[in-house]
N, C-alpha and C positions, 0 to 999 in steps of 0.2 A: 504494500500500500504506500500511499504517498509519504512525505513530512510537508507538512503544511502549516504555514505562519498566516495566523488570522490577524489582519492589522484592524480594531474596533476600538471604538471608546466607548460607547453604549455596555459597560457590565451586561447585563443580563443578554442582550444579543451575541457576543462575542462567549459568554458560558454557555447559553444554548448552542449554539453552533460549533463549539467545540467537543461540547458531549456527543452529538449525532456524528460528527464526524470521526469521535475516536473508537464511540461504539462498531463503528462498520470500518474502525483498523487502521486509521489513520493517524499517525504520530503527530500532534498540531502543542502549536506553541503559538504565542497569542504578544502581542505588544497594544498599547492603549492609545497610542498617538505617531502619527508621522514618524517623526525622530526617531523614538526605540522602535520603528518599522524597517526603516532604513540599517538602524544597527545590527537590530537579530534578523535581517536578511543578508549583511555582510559576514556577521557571524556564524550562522547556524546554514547559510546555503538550503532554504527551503528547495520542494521540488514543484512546489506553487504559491504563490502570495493569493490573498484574499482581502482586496484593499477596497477599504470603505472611502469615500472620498471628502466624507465630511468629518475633518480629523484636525481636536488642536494641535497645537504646534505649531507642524509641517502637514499644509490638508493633502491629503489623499493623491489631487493632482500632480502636486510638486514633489509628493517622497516616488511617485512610479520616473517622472521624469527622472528623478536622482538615482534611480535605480537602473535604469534602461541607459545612463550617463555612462554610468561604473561598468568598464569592460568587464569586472568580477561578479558581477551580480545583472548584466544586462541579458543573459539567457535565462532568465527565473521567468515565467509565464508569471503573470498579473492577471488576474481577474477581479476587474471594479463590482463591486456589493454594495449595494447606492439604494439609496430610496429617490435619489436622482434619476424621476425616470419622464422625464419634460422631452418634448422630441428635439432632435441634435444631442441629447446626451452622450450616448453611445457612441456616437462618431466623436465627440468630442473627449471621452475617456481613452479611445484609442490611438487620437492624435495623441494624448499625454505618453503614450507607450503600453495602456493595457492591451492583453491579445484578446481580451474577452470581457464580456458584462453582462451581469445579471443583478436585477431587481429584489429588489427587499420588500416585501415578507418573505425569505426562502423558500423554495421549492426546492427539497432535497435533492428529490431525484433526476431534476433539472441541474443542477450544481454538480452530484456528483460525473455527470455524464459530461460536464466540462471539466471536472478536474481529471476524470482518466484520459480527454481527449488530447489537453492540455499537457501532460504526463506524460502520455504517449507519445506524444510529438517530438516532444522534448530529448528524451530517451532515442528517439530515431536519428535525431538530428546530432547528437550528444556519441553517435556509433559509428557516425561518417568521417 
């Protein structure tokens, strides 16, 4: 299964979301704002970020661009987790460098079917 850095501020959103996903075998680790997003993705080299975009600090937008910056951490797939869901969102989280985006309330089984796609890709690309 994956490692998975959940970047949230919202407590209860960011424990929910880390119990369903550990339950179904996912090793996640979780930061509260931009800043320690950026860090424990430099640290810890997730195998996918889960970046909410509405984030003190450093918002959401500007820790993927800093991440997608960093030759070290520019191959981590990002998928924005937004209650951002206004039309141009989307195209607008992936100009910042997400490879994907998905809406808040969760849809589990929507999410995980971007995290193994996201995963996978990765992994392929990651053999070449």
């Amino acid at each position: 299964m994956a490692r998975v850095l959940i970047v949230e501020d919202n407590e209860m959103n960011r424990d929910m979301l880390a119990r369903r996903l550990s339950r179904r075998g996912h090793e996640v680790s979780v930061a509260v704002d931009g800043r320690m997003g950026i860090e424990r993705a430099r640290a810890e080299v997730p195998d996918v970020i889960l970046m909410d975009l509405s984030l003190p600090e450093v918002d959401g937008w500007e820790a993927t661009r800093r991440l997608k910056a960093d030759s070290a951490t520019a191959p981590i797939p990002v998928i924005a987790l937004t209650a951002h869901a206004m039309p141009g969102d989307s195209a607008r989280a992936r100009e910042a460098g997400c490879d994907d985006y998905d809406t808040k309330p969760v849809e589990l089984a929507r999410l995980l079917a971007k995290i193994a796609a996201l995963t996978a890709r990765s992994m392929d690309e990651g053999t070449k």
